[in-house]
PDB file of N, CA, C and O in Angstrom:
ATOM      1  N   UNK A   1     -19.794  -4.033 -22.916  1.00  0.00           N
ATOM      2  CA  UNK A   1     -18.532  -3.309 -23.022  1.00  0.00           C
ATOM      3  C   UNK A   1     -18.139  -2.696 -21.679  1.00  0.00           C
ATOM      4  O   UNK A   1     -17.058  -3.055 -21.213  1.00  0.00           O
ATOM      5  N   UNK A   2     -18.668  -2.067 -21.192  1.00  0.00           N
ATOM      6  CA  UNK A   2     -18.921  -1.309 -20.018  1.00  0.00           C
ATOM      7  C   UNK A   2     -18.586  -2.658 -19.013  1.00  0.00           C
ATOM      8  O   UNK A   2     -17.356  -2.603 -19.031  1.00  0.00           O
ATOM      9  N   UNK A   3     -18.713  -3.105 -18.685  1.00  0.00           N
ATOM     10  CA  UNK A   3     -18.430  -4.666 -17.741  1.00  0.00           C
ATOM     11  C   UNK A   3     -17.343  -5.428 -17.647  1.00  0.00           C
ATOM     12  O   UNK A   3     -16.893  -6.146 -16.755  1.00  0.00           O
ATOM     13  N   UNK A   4     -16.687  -4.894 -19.693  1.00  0.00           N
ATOM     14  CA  UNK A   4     -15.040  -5.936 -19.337  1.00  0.00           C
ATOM     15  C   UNK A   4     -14.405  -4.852 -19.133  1.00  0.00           C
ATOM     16  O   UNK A   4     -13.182  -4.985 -19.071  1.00  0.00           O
ATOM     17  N   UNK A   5     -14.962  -3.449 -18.963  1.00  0.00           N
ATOM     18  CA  UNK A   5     -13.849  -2.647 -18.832  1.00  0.00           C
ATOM     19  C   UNK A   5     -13.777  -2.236 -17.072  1.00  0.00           C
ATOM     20  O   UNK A   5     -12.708  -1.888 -16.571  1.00  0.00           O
ATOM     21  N   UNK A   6     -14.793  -2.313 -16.426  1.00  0.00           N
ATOM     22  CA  UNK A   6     -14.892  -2.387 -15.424  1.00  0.00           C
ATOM     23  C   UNK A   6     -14.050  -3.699 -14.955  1.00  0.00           C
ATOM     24  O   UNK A   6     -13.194  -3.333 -14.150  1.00  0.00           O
ATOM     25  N   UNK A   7     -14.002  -5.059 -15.178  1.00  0.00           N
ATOM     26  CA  UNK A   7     -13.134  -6.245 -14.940  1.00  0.00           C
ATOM     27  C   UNK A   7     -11.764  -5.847 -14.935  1.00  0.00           C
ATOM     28  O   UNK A   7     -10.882  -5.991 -14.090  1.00  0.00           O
ATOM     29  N   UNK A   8     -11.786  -5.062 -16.598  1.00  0.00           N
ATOM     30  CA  UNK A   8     -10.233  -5.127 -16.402  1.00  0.00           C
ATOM     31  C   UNK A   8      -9.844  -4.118 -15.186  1.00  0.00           C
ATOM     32  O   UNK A   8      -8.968  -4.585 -14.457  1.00  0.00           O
ATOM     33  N   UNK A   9     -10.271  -2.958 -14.857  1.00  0.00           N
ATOM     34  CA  UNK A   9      -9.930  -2.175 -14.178  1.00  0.00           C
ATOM     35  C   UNK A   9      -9.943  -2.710 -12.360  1.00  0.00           C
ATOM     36  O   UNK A   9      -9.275  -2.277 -11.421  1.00  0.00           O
ATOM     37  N   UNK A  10     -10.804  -3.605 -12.396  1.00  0.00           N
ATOM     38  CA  UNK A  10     -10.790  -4.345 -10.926  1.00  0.00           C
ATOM     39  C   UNK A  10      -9.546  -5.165 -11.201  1.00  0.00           C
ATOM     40  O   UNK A  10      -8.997  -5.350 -10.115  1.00  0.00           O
ATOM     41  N   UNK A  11      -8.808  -5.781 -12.258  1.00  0.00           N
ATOM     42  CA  UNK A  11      -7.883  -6.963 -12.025  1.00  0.00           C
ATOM     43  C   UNK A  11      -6.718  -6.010 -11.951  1.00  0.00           C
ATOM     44  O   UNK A  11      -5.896  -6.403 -11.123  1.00  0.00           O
ATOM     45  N   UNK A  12      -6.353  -4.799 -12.592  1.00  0.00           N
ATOM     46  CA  UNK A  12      -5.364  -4.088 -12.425  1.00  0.00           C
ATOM     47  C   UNK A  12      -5.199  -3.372 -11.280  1.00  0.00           C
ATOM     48  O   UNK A  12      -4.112  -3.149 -10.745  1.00  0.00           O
ATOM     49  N   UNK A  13      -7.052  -2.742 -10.618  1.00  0.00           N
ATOM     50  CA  UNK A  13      -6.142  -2.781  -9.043  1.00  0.00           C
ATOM     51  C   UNK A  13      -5.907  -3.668  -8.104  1.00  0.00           C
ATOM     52  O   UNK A  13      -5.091  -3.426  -7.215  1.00  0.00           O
ATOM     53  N   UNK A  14      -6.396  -4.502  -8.148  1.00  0.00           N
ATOM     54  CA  UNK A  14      -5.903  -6.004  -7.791  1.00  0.00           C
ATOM     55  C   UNK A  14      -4.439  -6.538  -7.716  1.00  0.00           C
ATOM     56  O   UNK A  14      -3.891  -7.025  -6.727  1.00  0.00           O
ATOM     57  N   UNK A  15      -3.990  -6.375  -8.787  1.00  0.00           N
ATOM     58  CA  UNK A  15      -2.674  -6.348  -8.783  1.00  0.00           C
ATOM     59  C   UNK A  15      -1.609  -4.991  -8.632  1.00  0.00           C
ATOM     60  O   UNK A  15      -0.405  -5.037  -8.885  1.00  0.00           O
ATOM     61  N   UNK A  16      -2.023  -4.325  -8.369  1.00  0.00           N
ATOM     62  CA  UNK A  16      -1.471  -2.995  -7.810  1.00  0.00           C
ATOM     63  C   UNK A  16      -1.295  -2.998  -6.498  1.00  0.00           C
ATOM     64  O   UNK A  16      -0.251  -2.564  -6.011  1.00  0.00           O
ATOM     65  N   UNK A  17      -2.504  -3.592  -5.592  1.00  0.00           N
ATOM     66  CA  UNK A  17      -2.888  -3.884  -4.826  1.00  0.00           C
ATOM     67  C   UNK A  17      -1.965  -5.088  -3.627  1.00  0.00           C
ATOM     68  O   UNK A  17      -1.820  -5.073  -2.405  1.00  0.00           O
ATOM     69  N   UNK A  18      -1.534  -5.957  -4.631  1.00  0.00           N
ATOM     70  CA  UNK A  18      -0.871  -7.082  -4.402  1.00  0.00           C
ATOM     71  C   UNK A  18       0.596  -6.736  -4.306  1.00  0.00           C
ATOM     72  O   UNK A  18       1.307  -7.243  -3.439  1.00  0.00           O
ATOM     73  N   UNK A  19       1.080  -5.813  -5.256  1.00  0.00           N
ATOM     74  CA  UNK A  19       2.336  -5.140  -5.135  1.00  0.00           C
ATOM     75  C   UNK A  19       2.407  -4.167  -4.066  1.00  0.00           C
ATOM     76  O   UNK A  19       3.519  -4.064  -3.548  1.00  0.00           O
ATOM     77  N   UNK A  20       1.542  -3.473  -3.640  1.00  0.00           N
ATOM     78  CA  UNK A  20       2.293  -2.391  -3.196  1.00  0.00           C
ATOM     79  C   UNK A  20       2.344  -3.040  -1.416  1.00  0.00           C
ATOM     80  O   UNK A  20       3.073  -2.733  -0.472  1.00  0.00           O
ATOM     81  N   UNK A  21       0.978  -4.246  -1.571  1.00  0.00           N
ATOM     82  CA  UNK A  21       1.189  -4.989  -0.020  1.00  0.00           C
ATOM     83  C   UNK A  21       2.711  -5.306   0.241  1.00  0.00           C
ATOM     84  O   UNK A  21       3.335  -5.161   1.292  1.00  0.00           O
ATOM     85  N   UNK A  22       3.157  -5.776  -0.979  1.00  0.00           N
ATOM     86  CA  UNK A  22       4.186  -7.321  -1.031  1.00  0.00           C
ATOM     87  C   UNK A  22       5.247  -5.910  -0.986  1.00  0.00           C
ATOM     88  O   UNK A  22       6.323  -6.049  -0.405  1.00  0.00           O
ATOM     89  N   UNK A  23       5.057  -5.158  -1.336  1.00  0.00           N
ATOM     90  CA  UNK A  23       6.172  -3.655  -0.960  1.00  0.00           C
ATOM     91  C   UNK A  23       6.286  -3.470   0.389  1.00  0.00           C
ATOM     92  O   UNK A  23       7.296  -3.379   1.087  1.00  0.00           O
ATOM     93  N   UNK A  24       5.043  -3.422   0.690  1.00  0.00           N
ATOM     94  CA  UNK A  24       5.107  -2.595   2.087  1.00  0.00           C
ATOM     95  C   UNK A  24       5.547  -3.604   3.292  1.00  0.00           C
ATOM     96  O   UNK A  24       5.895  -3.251   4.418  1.00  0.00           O
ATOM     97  N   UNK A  25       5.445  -5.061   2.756  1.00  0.00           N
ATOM     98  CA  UNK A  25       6.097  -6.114   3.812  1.00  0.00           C
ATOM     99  C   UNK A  25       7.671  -5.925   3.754  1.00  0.00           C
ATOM    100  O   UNK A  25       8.510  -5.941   4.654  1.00  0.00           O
ATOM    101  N   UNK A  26       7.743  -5.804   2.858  1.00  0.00           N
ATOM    102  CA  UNK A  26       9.680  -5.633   2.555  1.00  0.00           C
ATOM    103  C   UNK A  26      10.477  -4.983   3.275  1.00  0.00           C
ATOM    104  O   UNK A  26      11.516  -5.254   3.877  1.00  0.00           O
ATOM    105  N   UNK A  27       9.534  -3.626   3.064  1.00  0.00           N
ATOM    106  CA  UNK A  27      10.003  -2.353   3.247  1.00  0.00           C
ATOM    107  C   UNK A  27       9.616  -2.152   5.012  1.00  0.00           C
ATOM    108  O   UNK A  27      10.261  -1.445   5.786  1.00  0.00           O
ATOM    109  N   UNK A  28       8.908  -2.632   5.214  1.00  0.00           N
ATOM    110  CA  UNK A  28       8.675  -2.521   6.626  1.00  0.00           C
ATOM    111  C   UNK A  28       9.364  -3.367   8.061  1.00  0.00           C
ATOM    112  O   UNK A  28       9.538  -3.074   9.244  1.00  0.00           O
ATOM    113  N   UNK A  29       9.662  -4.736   7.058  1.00  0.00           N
ATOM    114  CA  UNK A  29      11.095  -5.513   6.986  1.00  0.00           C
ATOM    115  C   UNK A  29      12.263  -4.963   7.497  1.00  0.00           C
ATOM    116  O   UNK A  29      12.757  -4.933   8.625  1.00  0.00           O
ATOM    117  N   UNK A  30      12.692  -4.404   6.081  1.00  0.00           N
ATOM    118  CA  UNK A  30      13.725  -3.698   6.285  1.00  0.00           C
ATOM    119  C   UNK A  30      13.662  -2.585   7.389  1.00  0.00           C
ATOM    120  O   UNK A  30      14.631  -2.518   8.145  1.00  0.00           O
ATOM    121  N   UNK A  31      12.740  -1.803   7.543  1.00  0.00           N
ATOM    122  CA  UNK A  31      13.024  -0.643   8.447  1.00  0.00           C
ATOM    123  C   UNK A  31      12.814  -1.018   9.931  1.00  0.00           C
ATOM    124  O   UNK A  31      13.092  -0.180  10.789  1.00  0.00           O
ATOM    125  N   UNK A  32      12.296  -2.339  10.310  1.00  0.00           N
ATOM    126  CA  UNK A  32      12.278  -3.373  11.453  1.00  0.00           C
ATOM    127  C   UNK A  32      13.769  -3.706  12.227  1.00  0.00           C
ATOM    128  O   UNK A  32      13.966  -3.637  13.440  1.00  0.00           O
ATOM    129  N   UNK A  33      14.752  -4.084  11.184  1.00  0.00           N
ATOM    130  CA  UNK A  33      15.740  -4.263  10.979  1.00  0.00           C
ATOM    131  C   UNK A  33      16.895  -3.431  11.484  1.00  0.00           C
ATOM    132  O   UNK A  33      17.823  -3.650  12.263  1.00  0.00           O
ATOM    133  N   UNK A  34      16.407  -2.139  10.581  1.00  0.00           N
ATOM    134  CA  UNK A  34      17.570  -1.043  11.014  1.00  0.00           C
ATOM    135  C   UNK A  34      16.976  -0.527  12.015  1.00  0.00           C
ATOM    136  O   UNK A  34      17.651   0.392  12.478  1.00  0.00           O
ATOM    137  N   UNK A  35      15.860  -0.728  12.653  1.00  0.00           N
ATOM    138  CA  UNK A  35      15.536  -0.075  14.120  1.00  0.00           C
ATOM    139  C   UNK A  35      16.088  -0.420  14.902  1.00  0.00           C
ATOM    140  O   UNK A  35      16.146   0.270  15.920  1.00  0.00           O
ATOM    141  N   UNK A  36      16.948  -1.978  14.807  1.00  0.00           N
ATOM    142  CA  UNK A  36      17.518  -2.451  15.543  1.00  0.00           C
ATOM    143  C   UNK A  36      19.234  -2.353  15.834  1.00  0.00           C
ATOM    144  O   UNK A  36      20.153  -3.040  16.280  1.00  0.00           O
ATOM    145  N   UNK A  37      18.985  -1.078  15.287  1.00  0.00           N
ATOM    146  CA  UNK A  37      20.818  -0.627  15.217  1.00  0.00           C
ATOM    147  C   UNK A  37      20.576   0.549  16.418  1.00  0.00           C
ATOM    148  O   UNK A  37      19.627   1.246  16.777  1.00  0.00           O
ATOM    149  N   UNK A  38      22.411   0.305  16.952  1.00  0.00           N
ATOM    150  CA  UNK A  38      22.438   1.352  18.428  1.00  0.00           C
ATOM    151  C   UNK A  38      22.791   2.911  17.390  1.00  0.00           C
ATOM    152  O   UNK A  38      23.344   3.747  18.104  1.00  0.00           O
ATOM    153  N   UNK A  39      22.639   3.277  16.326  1.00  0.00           N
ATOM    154  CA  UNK A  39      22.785   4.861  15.805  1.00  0.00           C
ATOM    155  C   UNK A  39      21.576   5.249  15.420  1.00  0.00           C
ATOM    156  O   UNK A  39      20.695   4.983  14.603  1.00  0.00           O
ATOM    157  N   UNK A  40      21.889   6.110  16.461  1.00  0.00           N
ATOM    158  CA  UNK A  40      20.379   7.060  17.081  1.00  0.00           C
ATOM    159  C   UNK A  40      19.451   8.031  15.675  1.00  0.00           C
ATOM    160  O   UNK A  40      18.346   8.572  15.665  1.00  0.00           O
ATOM    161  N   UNK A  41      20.385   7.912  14.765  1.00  0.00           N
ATOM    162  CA  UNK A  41      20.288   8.610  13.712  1.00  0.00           C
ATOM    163  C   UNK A  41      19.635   7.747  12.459  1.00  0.00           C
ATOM    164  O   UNK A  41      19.010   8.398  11.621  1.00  0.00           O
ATOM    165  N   UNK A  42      19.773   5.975  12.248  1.00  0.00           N
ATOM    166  CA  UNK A  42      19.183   5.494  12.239  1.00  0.00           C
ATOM    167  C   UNK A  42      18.095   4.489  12.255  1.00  0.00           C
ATOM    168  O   UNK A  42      17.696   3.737  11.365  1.00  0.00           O
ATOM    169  N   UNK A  43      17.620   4.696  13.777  1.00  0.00           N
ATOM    170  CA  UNK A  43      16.842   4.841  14.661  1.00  0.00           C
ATOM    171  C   UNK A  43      15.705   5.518  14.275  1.00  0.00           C
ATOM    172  O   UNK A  43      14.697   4.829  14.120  1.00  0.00           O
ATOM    173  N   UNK A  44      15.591   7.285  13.990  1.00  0.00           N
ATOM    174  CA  UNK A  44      14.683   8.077  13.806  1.00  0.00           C
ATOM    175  C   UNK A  44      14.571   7.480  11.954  1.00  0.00           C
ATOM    176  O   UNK A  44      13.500   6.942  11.675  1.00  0.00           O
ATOM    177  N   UNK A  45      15.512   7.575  10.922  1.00  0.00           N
ATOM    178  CA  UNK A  45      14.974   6.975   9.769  1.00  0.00           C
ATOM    179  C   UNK A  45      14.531   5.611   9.831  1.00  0.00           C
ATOM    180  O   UNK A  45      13.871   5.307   8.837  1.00  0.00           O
ATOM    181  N   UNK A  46      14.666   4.746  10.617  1.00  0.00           N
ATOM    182  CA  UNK A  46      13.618   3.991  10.115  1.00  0.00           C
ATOM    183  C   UNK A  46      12.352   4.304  11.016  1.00  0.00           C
ATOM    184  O   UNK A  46      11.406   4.165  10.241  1.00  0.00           O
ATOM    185  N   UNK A  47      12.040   4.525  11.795  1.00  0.00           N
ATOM    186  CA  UNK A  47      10.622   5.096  12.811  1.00  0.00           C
ATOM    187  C   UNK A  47      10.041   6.038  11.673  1.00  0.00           C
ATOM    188  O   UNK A  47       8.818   6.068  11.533  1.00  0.00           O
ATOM    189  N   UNK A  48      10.723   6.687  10.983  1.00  0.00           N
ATOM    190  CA  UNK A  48      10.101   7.810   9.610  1.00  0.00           C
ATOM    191  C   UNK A  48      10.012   6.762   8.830  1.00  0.00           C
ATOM    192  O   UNK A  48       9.046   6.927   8.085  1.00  0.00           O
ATOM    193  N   UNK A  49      10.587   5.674   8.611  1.00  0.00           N
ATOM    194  CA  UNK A  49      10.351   5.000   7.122  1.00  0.00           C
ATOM    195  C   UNK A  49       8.568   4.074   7.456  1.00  0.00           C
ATOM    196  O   UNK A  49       7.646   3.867   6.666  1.00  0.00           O
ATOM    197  N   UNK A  50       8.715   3.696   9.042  1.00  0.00           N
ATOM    198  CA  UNK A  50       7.766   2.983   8.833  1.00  0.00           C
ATOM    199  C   UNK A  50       6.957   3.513   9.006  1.00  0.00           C
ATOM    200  O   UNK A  50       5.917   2.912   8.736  1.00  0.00           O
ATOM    201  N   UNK A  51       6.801   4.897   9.530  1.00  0.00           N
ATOM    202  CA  UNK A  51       5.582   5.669   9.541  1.00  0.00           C
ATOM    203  C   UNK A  51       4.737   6.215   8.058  1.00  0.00           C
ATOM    204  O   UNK A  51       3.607   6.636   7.808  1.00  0.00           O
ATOM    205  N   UNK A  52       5.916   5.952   7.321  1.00  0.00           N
ATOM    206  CA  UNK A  52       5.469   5.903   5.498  1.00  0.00           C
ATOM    207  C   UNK A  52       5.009   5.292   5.215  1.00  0.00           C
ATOM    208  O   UNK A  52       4.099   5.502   4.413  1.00  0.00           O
ATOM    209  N   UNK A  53       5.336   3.976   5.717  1.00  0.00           N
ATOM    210  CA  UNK A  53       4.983   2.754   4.774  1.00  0.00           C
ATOM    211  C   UNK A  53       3.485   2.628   5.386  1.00  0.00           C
ATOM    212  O   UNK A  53       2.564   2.345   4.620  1.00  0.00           O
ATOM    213  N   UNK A  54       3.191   2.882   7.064  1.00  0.00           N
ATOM    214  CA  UNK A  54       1.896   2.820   7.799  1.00  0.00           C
ATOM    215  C   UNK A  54       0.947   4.103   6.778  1.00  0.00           C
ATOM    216  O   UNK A  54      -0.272   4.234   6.885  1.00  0.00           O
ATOM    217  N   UNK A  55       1.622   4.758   6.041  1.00  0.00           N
ATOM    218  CA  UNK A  55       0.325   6.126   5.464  1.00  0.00           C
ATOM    219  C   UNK A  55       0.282   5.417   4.026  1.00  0.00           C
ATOM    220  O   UNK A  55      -0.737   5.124   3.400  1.00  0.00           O
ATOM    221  N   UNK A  56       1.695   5.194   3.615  1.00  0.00           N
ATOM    222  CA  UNK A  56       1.286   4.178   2.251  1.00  0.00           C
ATOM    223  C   UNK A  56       0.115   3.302   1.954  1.00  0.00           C
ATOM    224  O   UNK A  56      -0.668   3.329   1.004  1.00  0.00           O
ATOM    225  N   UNK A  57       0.197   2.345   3.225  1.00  0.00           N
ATOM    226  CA  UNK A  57      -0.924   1.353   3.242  1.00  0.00           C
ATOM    227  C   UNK A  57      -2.266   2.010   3.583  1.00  0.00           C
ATOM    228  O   UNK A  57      -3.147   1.465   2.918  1.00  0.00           O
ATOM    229  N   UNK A  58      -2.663   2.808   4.234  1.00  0.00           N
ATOM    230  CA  UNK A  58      -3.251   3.647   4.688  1.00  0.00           C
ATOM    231  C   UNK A  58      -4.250   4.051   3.160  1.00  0.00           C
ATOM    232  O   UNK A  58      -5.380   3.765   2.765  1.00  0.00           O
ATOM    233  N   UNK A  59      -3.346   4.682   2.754  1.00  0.00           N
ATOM    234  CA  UNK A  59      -3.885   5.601   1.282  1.00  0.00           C
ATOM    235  C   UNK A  59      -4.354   4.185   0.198  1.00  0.00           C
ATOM    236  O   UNK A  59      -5.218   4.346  -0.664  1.00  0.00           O
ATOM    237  N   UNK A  60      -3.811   3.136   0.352  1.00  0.00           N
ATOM    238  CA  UNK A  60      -3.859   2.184  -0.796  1.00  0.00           C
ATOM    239  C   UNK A  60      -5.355   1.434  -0.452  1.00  0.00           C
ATOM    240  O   UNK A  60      -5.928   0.838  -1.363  1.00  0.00           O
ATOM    241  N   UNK A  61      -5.949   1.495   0.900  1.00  0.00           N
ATOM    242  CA  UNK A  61      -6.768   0.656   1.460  1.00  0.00           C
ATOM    243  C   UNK A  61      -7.843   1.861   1.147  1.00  0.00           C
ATOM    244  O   UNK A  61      -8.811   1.432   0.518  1.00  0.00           O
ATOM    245  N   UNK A  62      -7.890   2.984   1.379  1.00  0.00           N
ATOM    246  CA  UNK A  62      -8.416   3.858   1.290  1.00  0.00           C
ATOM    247  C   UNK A  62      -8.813   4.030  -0.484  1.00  0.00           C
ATOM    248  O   UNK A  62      -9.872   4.069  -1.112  1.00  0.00           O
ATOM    249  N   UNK A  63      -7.776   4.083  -0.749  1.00  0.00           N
ATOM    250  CA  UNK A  63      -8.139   3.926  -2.751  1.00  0.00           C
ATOM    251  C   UNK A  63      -8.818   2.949  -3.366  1.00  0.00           C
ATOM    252  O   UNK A  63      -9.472   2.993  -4.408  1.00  0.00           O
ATOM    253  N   UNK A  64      -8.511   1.666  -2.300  1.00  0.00           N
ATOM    254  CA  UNK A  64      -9.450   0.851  -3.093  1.00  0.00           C
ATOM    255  C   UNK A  64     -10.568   0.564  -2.488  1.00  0.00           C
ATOM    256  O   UNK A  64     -11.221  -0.392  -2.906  1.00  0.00           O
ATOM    257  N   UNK A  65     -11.089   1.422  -1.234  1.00  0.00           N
ATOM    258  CA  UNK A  65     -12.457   1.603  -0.904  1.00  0.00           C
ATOM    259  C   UNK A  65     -13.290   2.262  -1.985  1.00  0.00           C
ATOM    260  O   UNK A  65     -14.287   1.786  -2.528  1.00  0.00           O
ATOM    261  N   UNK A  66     -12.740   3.395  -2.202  1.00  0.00           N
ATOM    262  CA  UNK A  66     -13.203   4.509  -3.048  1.00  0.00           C
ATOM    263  C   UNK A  66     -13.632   3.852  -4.525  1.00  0.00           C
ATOM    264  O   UNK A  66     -14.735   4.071  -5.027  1.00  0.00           O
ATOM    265  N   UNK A  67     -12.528   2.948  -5.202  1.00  0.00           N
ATOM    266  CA  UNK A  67     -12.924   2.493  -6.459  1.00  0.00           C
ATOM    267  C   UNK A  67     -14.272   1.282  -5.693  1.00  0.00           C
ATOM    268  O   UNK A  67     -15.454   1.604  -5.575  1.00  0.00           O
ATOM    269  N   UNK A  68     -13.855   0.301  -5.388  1.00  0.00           N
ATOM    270  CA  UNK A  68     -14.986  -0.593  -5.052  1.00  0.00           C
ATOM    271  C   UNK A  68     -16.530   0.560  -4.787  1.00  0.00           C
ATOM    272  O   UNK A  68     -17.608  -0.014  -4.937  1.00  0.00           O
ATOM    273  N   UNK A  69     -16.576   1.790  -4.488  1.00  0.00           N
ATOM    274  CA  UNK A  69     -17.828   2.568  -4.102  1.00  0.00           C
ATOM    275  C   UNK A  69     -18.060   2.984  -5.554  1.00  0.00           C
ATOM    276  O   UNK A  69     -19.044   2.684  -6.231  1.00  0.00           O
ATOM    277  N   UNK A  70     -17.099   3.655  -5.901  1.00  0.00           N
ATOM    278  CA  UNK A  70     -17.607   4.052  -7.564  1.00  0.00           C
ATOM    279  C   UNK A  70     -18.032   2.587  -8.163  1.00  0.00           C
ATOM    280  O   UNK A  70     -19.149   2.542  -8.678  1.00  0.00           O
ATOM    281  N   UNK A  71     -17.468   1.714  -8.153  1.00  0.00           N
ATOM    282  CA  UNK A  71     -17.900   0.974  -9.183  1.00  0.00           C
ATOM    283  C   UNK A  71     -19.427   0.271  -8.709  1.00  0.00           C
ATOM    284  O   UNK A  71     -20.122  -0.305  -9.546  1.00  0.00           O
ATOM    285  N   UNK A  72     -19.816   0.386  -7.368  1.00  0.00           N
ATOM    286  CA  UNK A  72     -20.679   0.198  -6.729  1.00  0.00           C
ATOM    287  C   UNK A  72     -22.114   1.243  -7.269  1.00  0.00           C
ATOM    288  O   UNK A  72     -23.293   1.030  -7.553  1.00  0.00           O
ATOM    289  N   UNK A  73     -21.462   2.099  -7.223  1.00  0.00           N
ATOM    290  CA  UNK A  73     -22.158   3.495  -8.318  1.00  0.00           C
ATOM    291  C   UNK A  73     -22.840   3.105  -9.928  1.00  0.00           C
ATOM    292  O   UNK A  73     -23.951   2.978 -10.443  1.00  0.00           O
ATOM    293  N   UNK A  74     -21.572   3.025 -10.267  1.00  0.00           N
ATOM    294  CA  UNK A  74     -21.576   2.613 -11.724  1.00  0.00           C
ATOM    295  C   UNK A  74     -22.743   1.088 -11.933  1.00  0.00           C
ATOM    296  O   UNK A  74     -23.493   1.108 -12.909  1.00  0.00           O
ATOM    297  N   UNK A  75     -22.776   0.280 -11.296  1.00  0.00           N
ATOM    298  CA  UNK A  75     -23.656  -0.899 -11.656  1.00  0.00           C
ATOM    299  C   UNK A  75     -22.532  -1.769 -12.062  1.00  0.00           C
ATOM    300  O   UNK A  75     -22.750  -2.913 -12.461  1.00  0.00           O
TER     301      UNK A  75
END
């Protein structure tokens, strides 16, 4: 019991995982984009957007260190 519930919980961050990448390409995309506009104003929002999306990924790589260690824990 303990094993498919551990599975399921690896395939759901897995795919959490997969989304929030396939987010953060978009979104980092986009704020690539509008960096490339002459208003200076935004300029600084997207340099803030991608500095989000750089702590987003940040925290998501970081979360799924943490589960892979617990479950490393767990057996």
């Amino acid at each position: 019991m303990q094993g498919k519930v551990i599975a399921l919980l690896s395939a759901i961050l897995g795919f959490i995982i997969a989304i929030a990448g396939g987010y953060a390409a978009v979104k980092f995309g986009l704020m690539g984009i509008a960096h490339m506009t002459k208003d200076q104003q935004k300029i600084r929002e997207a340099r803030d957007g991608m500095t989000n999306v750089a702590i987003g990924l940040i925290v998501v790589i970081f979360a799924s260190a943490a589960v892979a260690w617990l479950q490393g824990l767990a057996g």
